[in-house]
KENURO-641010 format. One record per residue: residue number from 1; residue in one letter; chain; x, y, z of N, C-alpha, C, O in turn. Coordinates in nm, 4 decimals. Example, Ala and Ser with C-alpha at 12.3 -4.5 7.8 and 13.67 -1.06 7.14 Angstrom:
2
ATOM     n   res   chain        n.X        n.Y        n.Z       ca.X       ca.Y       ca.Z        c.X        c.Y        c.Z        o.X        o.Y        o.Z
ATOM     1     a       A     1.3190    -0.5690     0.7800     1.2300    -0.4500     0.7800     1.3200    -0.3300     0.7800     1.4236    -0.3319     0.8465
ATOM     2     s       A     1.2850    -0.2250     0.7080     1.3670    -0.1060     0.7140     1.2900     0.0030     0.7870     1.3409     0.1138     0.8039
% end
This chain:
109
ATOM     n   res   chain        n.X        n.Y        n.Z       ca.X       ca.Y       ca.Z        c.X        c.Y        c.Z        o.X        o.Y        o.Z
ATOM     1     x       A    -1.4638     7.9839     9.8029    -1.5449     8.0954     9.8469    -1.6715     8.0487     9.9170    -1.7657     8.1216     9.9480
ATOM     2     x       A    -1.6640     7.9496     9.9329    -1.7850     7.8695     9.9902    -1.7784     7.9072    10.1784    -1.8516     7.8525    10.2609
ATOM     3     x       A    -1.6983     7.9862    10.2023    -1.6728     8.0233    10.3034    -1.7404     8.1002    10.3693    -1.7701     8.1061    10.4886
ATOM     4     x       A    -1.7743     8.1895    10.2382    -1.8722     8.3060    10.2657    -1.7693     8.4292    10.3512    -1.8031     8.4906    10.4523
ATOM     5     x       A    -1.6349     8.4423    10.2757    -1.5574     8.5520    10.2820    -1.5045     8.6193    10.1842    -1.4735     8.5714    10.0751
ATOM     6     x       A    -1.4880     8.7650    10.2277    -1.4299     8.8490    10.0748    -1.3185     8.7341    10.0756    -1.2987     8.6580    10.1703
ATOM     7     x       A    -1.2355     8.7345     9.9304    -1.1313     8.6753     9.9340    -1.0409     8.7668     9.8924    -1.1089     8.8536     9.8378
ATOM     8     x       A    -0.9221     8.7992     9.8863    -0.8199     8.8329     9.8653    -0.7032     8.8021     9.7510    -0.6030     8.7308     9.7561
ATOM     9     x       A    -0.7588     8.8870     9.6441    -0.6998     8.8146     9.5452    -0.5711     8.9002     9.5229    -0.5542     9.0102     9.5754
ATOM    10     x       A    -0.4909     8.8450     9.4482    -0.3520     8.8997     9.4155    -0.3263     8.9500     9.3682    -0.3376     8.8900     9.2613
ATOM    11     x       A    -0.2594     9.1066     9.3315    -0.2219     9.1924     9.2491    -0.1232     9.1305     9.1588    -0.0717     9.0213     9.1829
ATOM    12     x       A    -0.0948     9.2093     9.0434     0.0307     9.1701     8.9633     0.1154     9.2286     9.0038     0.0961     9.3446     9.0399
ATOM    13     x       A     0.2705     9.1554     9.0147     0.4126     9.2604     9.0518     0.4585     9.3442     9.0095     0.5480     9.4082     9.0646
ATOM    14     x       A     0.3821     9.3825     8.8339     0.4425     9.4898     8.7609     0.3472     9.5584     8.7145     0.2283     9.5269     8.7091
ATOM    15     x       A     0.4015     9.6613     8.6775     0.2311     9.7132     8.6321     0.2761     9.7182     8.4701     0.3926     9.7040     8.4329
ATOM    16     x       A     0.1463     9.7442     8.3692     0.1786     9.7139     8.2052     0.2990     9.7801     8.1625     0.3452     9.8798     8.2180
ATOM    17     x       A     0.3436     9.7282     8.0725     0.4621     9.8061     7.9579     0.4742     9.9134     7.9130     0.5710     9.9831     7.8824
ATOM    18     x       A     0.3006     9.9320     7.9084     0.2757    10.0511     7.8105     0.2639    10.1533     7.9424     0.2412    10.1368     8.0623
ATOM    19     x       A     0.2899    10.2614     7.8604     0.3071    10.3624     7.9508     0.1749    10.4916     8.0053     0.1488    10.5752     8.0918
ATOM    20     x       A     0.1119    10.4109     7.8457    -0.0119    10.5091     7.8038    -0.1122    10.4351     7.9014    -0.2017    10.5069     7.9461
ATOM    21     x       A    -0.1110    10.2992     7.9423    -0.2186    10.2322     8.0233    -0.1665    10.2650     8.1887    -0.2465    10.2741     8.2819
ATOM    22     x       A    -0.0245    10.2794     8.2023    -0.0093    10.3546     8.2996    -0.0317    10.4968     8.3673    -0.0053    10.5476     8.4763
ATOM    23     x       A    -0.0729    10.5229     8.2887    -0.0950    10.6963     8.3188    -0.2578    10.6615     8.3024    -0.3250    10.7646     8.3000
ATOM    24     x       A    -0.3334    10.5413     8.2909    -0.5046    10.5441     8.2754    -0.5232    10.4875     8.3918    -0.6403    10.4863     8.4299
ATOM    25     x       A    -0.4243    10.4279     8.4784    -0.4664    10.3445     8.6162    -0.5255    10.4144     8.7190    -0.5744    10.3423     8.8060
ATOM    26     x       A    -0.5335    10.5094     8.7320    -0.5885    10.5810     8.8192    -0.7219    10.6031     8.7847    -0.8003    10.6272     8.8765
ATOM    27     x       A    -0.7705    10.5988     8.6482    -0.8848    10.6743     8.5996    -0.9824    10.5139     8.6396    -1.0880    10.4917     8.6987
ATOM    28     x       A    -0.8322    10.3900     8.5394    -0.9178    10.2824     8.5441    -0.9391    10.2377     8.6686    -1.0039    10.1331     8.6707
ATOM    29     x       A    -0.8938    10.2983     8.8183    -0.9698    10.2234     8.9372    -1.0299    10.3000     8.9709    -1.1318    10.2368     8.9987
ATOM    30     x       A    -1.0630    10.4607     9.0073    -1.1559    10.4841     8.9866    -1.3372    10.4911     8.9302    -1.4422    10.5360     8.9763
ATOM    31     x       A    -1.3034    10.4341     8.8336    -1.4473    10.4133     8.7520    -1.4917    10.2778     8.7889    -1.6099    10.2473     8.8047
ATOM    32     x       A    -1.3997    10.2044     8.8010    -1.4385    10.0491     8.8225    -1.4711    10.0438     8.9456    -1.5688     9.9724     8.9686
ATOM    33     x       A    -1.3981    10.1215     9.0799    -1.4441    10.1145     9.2179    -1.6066    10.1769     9.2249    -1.6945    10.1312     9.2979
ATOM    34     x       A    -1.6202    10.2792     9.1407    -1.7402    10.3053     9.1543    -1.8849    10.2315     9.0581    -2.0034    10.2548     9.0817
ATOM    35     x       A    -1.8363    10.1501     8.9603    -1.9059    10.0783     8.8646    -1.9304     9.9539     8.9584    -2.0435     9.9076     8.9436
ATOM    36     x       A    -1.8450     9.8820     9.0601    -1.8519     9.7810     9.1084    -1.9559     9.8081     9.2144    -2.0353     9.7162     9.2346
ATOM    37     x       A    -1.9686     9.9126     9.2818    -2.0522     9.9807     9.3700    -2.1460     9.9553     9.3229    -2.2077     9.8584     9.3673
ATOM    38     x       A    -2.2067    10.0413     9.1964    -2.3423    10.1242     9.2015    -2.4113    10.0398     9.0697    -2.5334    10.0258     9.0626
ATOM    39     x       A    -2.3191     9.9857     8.9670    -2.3758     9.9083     8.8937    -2.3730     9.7546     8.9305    -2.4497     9.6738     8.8781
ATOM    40     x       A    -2.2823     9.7226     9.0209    -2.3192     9.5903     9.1030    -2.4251     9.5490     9.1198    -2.4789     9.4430     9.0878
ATOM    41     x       A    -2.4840     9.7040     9.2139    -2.5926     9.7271     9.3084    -2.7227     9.7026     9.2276    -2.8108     9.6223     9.2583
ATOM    42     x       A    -2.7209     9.7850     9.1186    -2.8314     9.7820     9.0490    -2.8681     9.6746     8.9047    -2.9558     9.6798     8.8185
ATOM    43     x       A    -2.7701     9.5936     8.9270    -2.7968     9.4008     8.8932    -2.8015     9.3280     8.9504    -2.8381     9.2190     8.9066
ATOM    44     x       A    -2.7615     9.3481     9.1043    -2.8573     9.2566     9.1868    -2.9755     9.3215     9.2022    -3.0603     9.2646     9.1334
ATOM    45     x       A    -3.0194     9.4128     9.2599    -3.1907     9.4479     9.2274    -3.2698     9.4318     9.1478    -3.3889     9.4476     9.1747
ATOM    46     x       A    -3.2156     9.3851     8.9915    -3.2870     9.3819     8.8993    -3.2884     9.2360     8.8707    -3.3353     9.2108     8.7597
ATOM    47     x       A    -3.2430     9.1138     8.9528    -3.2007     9.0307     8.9477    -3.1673     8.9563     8.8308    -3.1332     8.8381     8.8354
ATOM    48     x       A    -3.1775     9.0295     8.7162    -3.1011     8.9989     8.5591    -2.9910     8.9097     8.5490    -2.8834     8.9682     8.5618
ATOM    49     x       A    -2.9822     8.7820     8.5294    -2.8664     8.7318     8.4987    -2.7714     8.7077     8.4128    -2.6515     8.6840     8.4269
ATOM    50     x       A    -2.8623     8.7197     8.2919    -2.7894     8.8249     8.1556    -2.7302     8.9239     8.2151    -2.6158     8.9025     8.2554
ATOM    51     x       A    -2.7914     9.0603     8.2373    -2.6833     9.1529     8.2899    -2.5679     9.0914     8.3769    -2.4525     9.1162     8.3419
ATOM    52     x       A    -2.5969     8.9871     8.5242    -2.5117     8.9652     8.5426    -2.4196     8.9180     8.4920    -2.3191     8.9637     8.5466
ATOM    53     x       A    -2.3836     8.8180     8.3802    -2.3179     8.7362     8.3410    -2.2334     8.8346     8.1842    -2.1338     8.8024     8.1194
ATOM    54     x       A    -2.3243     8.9557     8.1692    -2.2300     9.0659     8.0548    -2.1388     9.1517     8.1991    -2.0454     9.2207     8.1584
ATOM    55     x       A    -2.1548     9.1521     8.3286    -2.0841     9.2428     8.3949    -1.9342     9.1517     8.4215    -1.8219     9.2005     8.4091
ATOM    56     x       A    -1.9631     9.0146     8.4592    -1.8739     8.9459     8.4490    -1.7635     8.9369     8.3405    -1.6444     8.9070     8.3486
ATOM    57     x       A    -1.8378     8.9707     8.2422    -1.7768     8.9638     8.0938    -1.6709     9.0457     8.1013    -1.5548     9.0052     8.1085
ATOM    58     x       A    -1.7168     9.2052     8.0993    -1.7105     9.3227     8.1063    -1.5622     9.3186     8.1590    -1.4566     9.3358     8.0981
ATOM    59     x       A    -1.5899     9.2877     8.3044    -1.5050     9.2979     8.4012    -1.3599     9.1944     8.3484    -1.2434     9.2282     8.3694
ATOM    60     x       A    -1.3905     9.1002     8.2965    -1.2520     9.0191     8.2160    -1.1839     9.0998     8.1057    -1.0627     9.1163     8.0921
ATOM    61     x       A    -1.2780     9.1449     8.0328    -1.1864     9.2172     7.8895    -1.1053     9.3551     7.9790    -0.9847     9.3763     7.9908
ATOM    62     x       A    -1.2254     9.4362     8.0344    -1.1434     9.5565     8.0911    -0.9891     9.5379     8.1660    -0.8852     9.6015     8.1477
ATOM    63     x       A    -1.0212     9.4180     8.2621    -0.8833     9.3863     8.3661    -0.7725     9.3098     8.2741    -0.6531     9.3168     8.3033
ATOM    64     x       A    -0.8071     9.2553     8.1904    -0.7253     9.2203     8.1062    -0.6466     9.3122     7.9956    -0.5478     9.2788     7.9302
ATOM    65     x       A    -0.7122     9.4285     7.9926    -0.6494     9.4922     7.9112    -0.5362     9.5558     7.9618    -0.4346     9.5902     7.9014
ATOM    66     x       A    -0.5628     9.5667     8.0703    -0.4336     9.6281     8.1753    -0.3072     9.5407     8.2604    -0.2192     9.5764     8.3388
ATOM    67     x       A    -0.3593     9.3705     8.1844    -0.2465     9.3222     8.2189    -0.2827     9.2828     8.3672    -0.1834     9.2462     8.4301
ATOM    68     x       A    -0.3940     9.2815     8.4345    -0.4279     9.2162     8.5426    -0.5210     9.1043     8.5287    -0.6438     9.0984     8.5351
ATOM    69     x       A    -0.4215     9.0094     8.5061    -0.4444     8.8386     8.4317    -0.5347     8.8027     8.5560    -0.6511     8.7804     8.5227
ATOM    70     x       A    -0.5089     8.7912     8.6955    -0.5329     8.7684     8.8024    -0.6891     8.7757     8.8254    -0.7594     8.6759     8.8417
ATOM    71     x       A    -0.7479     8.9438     8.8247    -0.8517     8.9857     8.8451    -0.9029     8.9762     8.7317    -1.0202     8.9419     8.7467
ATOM    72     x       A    -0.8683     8.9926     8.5870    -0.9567     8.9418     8.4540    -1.0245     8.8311     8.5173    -1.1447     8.8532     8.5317
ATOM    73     x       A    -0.9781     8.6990     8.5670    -1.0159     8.5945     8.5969    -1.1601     8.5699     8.6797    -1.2525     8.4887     8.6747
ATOM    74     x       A    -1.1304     8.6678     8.7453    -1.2892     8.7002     8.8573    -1.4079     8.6861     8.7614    -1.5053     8.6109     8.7659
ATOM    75     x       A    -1.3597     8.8107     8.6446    -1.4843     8.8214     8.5817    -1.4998     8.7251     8.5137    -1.6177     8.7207     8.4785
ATOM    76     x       A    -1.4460     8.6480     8.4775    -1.4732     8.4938     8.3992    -1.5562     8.4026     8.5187    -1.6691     8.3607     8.4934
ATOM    77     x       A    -1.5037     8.3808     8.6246    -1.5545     8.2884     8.7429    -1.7079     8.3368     8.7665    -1.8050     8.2642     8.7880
ATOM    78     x       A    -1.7033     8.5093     8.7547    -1.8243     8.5661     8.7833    -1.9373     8.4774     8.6732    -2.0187     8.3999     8.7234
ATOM    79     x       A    -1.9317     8.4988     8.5170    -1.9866     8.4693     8.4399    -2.0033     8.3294     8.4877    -2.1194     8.2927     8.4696
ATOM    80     x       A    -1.9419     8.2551     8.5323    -2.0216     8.1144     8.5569    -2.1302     8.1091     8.7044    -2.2251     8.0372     8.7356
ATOM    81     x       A    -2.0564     8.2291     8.7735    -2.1787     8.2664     8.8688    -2.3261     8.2918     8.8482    -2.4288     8.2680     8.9117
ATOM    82     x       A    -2.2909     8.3571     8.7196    -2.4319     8.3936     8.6558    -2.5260     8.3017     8.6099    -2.6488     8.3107     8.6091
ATOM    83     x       A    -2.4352     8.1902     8.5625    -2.4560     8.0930     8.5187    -2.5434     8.0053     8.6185    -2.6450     7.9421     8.5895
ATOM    84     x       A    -2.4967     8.0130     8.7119    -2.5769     7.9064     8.8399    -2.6247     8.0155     8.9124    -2.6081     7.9930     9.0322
ATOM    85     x       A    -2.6965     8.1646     8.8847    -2.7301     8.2336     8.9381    -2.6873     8.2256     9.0937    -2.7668     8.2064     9.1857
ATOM    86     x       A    -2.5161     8.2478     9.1102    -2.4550     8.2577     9.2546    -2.4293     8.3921     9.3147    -2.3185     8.4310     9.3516
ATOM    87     x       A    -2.5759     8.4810     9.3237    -2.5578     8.5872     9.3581    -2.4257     8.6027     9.4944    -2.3277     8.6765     9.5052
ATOM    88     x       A    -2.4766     8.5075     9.5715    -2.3870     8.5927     9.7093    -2.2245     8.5383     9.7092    -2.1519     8.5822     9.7985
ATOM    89     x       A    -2.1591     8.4288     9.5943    -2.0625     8.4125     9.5818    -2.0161     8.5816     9.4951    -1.9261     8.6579     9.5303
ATOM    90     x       A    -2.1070     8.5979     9.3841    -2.0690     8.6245     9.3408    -2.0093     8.8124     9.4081    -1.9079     8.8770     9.3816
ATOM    91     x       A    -2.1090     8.8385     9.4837    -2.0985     8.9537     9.5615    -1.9715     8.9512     9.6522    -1.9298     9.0649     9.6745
ATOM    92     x       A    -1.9053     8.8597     9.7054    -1.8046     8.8122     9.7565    -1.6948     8.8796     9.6718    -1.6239     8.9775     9.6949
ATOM    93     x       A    -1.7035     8.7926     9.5619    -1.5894     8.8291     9.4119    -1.5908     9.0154     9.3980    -1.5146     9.1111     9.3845
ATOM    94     x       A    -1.7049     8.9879     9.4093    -1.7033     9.2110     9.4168    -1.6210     9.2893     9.5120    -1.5617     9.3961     9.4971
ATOM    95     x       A    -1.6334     9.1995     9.6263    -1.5886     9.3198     9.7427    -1.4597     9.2967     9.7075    -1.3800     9.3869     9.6815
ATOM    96     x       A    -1.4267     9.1430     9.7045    -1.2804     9.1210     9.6769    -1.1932     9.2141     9.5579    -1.0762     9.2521     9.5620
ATOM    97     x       A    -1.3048     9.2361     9.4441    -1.2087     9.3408     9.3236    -1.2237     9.5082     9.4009    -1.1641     9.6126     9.3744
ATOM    98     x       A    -1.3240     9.4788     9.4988    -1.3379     9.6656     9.5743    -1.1597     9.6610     9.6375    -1.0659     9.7359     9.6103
ATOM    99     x       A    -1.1650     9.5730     9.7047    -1.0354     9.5905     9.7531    -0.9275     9.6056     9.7328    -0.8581     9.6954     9.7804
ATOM   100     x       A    -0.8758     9.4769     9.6200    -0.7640     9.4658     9.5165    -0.7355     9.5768     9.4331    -0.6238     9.5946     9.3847
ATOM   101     x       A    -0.8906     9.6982     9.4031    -0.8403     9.8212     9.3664    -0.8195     9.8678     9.4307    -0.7180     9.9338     9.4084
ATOM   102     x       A    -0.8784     9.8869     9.5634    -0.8188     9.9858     9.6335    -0.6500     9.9839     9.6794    -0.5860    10.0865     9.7024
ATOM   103     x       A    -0.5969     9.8497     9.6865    -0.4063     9.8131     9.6918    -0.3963     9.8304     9.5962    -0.2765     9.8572     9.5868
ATOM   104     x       A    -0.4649     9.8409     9.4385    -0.3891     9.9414     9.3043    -0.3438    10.0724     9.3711    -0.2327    10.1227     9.3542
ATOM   105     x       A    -0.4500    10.1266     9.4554    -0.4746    10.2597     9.4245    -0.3332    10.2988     9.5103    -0.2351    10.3377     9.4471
ATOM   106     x       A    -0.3291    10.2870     9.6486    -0.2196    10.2510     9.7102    -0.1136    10.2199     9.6686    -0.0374    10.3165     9.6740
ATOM   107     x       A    -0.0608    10.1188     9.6223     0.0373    10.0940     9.5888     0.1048    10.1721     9.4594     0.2254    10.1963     9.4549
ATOM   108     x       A    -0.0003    10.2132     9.3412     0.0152    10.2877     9.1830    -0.0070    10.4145     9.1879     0.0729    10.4977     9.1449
ATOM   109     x       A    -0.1069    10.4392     9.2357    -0.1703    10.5850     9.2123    -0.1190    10.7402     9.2711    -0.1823    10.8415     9.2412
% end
């Protein structure tokens, strides 16, 4: 990412087992497209790296719960962003999960 481009990360080929997390995918890219937005927004302004490094967190347990091993991963990479305070990598990693939901949304929804 040293490129200084969104990157393009990979969806999973299936979506979960459960049926009950299938019928939440819509809700769950929704909230997250707009959490990635507006609460992004307002931890980089506050330049908190605690906050940053719990959004990173955040962002692993949630995507993981749905079986998107892939994008869980971001938020782990994020947390070490936080770590070396890599705001503009880490903003990169954002647009990249803006997108990857939005081909949920497309492709599931």
């Amino acid at each position: 990412m040293s490129d200084h481009t969104v990157p393009n990360f990979p969806l999973p080929d299936v979506l979960p087992a459960d049926p009950v997390l299938v019928d939440l995918i819509p809700d769950f890219v929704d909230l997250w497209m707009r959490d990635l937005t507006t609460m992004w927004a307002d931890i980089k302004s506050s330049g908190d790296t605690e906050e940053f490094r719990r959004f990173g967190h955040t962002i692993k347990g949630s995507f993981l719960q749905f079986g998107f091993k892939e994008l869980a991963a971001v938020g782990k990479s994020m947390m070490d962003d936080a770590a070396n305070s890599d705001w503009q990598t880490a903003d990169l990693k954002v647009q990249g999960l803006i997108d990857a939901l939005q081909r949920i949304k497309t492709k599931w929804c």
